[in-house]
C-alpha positions as a LaTeX table, in Angstrom:
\begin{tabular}{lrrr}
\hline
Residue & $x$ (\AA) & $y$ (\AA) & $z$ (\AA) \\
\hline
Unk1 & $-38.15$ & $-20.53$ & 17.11 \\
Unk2 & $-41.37$ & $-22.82$ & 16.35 \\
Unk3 & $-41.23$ & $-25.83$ & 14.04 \\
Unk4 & $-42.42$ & $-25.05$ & 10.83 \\
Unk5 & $-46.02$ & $-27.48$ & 11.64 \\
Unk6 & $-46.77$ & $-24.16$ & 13.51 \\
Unk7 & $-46.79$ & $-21.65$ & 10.68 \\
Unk8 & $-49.64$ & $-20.98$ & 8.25 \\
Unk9 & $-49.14$ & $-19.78$ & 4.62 \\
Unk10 & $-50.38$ & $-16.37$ & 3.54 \\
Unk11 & $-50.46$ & $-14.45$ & 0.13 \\
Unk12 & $-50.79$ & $-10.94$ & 1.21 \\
Unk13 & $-49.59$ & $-8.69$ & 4.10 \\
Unk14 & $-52.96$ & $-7.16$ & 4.90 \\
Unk15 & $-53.36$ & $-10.72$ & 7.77 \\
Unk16 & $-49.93$ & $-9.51$ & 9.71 \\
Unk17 & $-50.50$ & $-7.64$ & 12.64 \\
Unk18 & $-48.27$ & $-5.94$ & 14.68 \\
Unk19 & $-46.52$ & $-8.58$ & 17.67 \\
Unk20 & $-47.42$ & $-11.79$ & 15.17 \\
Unk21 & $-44.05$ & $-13.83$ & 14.67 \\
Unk22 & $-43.92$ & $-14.10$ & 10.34 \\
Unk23 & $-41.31$ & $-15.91$ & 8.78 \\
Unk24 & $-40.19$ & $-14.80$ & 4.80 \\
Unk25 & $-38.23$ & $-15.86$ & 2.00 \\
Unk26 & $-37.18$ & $-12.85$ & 0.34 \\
Unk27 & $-34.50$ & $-12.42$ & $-2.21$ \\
Unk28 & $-30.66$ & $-11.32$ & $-1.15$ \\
Unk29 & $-30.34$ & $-8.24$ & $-1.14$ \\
Unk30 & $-33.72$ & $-7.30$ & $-2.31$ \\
Unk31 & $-32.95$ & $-7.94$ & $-6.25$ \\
Unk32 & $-30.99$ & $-11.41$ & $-6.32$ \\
Unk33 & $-32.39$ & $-14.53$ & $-7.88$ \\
Unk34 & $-31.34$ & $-16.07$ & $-4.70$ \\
Unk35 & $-33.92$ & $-16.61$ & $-1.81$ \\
Unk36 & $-32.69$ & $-15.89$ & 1.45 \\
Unk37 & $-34.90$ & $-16.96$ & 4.67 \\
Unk38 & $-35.96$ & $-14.01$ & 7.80 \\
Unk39 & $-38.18$ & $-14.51$ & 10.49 \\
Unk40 & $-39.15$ & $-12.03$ & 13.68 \\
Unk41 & $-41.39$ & $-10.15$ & 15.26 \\
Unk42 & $-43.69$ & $-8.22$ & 12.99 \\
Unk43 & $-42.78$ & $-3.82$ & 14.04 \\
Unk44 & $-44.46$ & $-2.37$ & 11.63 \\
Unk45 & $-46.60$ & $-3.27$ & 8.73 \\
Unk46 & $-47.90$ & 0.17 & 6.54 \\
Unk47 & $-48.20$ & 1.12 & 2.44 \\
Unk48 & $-45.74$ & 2.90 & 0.89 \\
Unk49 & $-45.08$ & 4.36 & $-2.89$ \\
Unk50 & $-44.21$ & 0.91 & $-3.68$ \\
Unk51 & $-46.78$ & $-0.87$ & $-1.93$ \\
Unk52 & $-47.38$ & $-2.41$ & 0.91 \\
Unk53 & $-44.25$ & $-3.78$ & 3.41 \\
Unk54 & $-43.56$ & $-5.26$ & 6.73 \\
Unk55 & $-41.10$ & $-4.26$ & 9.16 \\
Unk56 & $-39.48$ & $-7.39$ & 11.08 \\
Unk57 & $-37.17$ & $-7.51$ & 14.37 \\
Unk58 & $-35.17$ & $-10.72$ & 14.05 \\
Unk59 & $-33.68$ & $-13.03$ & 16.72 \\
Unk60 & $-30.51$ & $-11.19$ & 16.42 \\
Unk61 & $-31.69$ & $-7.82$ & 16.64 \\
Unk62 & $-31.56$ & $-6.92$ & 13.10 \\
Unk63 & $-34.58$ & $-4.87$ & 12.10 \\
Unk64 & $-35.47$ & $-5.75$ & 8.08 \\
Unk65 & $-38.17$ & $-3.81$ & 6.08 \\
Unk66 & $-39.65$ & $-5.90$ & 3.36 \\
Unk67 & $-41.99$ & $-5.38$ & 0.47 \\
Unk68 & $-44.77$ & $-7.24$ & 0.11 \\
Unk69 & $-44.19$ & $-7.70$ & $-3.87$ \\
Unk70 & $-40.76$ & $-9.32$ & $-3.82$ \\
Unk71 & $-41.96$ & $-11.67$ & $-1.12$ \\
Unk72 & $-41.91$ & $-15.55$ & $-1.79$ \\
Unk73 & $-43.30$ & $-17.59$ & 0.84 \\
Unk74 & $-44.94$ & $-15.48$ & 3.77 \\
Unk75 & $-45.96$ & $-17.71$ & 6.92 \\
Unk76 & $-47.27$ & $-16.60$ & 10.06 \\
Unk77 & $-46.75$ & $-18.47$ & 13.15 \\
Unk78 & $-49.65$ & $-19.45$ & 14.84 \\
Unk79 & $-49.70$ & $-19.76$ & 18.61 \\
\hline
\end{tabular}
């Protein structure tokens, strides 16, 4: 994975496009006060009943749907 020099900082979803690598903090389990880190490959990106999400492949293979309102830190990678 890139060093973190190569990421910029974003505050909303609606700059993630589908391929771009993203990397998140996002708390466990969705609801924890404890911040857990994913990064991948940006799937899907779309606006659901409780707003807007990305969809994210991860190194491993794990596929993780996240919303954009529980998000801490978004970065994008930049090439």
């Amino acid at each position: 994975m890139a060093s973190i020099k190569n990421f910029r900082d974003l505050r909303s979803t609606r700059y993630i496009n589908v391929g771009e690598v993203v990397s998140v903090n996002y708390p466990k389990h969705g609801k924890r006060n404890v911040l857990t880190k994913h990064s991948g490959e940006v799937v899907a990106t779309g606006t659901g009943p409780g707003g807007r999400y990305i969809t994210i492949k991860g190194e491993s293979g794990v596929i993780r749907s996240l919303s954009e309102a529980k998000m801490v830190k978004l970065r994008k990678h930049l090439a």
